[in-house]
C-alpha positions as CSV (number, residue, x, y, z in Angstrom):
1,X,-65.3,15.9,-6.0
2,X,-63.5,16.8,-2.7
3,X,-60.8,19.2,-1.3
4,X,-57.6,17.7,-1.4
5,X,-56.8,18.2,2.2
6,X,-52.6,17.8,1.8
7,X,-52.6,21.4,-0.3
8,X,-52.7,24.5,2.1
9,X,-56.2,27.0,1.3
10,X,-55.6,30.3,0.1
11,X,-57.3,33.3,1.7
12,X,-59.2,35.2,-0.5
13,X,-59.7,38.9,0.0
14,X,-63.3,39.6,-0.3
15,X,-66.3,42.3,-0.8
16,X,-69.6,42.3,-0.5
17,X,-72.4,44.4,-2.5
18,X,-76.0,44.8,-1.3
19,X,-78.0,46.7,-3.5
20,X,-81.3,47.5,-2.6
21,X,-83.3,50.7,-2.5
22,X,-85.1,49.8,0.4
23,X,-82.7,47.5,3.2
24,X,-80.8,49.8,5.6
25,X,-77.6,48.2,7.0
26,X,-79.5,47.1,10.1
27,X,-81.8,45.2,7.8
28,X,-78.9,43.2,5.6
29,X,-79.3,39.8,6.7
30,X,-78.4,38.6,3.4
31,X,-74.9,40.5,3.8
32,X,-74.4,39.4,6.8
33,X,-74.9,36.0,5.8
34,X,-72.4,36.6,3.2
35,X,-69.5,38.1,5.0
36,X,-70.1,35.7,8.1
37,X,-70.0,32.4,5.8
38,X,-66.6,33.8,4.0
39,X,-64.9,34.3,7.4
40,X,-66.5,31.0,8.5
41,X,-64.5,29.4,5.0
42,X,-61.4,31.0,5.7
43,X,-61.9,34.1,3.4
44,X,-61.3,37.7,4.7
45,X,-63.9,40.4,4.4
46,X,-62.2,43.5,2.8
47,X,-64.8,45.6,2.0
48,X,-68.6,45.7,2.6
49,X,-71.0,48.3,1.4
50,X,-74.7,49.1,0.6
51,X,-76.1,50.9,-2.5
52,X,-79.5,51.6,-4.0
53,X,-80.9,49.7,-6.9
54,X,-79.0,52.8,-9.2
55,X,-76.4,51.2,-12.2
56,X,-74.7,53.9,-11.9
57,X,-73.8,53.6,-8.4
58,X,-73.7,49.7,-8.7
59,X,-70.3,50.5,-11.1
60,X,-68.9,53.4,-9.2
61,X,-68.5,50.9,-6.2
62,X,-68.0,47.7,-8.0
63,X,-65.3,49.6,-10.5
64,X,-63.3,51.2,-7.1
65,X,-63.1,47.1,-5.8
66,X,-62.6,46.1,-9.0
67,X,-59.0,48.4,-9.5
68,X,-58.2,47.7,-6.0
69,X,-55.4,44.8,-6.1
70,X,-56.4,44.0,-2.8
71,X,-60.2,42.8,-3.5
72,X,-60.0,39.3,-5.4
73,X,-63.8,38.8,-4.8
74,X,-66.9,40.6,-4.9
75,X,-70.4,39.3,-4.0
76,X,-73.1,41.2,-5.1
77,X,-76.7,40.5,-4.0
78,X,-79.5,42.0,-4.8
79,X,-81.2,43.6,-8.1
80,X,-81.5,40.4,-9.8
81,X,-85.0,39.7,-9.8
82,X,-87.3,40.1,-12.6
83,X,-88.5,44.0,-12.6
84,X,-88.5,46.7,-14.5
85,X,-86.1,48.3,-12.4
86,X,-83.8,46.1,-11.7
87,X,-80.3,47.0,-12.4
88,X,-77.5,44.7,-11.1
89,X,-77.2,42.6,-14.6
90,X,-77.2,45.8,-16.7
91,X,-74.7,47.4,-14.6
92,X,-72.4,44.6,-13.9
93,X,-71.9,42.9,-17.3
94,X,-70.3,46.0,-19.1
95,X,-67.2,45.9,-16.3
96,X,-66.5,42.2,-17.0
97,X,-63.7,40.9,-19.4
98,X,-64.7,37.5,-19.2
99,X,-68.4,35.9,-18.2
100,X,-68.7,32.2,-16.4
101,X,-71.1,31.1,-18.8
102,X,-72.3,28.0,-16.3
103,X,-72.9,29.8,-13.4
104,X,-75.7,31.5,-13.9
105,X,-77.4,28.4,-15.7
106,X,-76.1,26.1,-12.5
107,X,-77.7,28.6,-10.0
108,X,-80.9,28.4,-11.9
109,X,-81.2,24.8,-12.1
110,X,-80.3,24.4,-8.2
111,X,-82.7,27.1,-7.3
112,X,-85.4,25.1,-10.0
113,X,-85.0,22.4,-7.3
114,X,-85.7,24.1,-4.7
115,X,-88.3,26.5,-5.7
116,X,-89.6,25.7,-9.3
117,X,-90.4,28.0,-12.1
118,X,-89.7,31.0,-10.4
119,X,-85.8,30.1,-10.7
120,X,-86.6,31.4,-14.0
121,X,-86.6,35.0,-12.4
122,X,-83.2,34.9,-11.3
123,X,-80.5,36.5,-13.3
124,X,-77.8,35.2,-11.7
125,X,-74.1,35.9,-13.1
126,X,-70.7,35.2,-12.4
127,X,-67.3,36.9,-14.5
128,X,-64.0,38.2,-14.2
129,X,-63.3,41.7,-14.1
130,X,-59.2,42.9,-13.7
131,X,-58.3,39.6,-12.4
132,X,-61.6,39.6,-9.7
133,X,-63.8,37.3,-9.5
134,X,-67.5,38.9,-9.4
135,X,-70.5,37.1,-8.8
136,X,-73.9,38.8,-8.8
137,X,-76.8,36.7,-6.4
138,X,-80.0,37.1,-5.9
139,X,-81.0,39.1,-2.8
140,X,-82.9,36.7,-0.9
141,X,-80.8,35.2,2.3
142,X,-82.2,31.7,0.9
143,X,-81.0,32.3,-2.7
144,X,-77.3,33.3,-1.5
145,X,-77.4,30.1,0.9
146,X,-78.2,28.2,-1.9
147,X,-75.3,29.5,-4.4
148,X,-72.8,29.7,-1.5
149,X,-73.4,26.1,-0.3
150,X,-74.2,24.3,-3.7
151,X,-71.1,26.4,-6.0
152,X,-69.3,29.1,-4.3
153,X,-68.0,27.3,-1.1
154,X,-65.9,24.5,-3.1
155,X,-65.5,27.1,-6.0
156,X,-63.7,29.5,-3.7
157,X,-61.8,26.2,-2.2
158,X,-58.1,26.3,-3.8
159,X,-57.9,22.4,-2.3
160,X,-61.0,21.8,-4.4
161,X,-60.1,19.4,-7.5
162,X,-60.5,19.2,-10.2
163,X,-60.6,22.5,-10.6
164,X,-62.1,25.7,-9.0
165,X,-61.9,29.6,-9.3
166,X,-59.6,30.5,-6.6
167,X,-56.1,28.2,-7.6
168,X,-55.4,31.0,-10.0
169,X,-54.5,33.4,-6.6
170,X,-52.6,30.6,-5.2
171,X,-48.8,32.1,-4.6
172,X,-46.1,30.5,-6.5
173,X,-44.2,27.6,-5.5
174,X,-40.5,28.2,-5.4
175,X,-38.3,26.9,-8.1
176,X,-36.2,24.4,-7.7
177,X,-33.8,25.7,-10.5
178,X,-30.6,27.9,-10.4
């Protein structure tokens, strides 16, 4: 399907999550890559931050965006893998109200094209949380290109029919009654 180009796009308001115990900020290509392809897509990077591999600080971040009216948004990356110690899953799926059942299965398939059986070490998610959209990618720049370019680009496109996440912060039209 295709964005129907005669609707205007809405601007989201976006964050982004690392989480990794051992990046730095100078080291966050995968970040980077994430804020610089919203603001490429029209989107506008509200919030930005790094944390370690903790659940515990995963939700005290991620709950802060998640109250704040002005994220609609968040990108986490990072934490996903299959470890002992990973946390991202654990510590995301308890703040959600609602869970995009598809998304992670859609990821995994996508990524099973690209790079085989080990797409089955991706726990990629995607939910609602307040009225936010949170999605939760791996941390590999590769991975997030992947899910940005195969789902979350026409998924965050309001022109994008049939449907996609983003009409629902679309301001109202004006009614034409008294």
């Amino acid at each position: 399907m295709k964005a129907d180009p005669t609707l205007p796009p809405v601007t989201l308001r976006c964050a982004v999550l690392t989480i990794s115990s051992r990046r730095t900020a100078a080291e966050d290509t995968t970040g980077d890559y994430l804020a610089a392809v919203l603001g490429e897509a029209g989107h506008t990077l509200h919030a930005r931050a790094l944390c370690p591999d903790d659940r515990y600080q995963i939700r005290r971040i991620l709950s802060d965006w998640i109250a704040d009216p002005a994220v609609q948004v968040i990108l986490c990356n990072g934490g996903t893998g299959f470890s002992h110690g990973k946390s991202t899953i654990p510590a995301v799926t308890p703040l959600l109200d609602q869970v995009v059942p598809g998304f992670g299965e859609l990821f995994r398939h996508l990524s099973w094209l690209d790079i085989g059986a080990s797409a089955l070490q991706s726990d990629a998610l995607g939910g609602t949380a307040n009225d936010t959209l949170v999605f939760c990618l791996p941390g590999s720049t590769g991975a997030c290109r992947l899910a940005w370019e195969k789902i979350l680009l026409s998924q965050l496109d309001s022109r994008q029919r049939p449907c996609n996440f983003a009409s629902a912060y679309r301001a109202p039209t004006a009614s034409t009654e008294p």
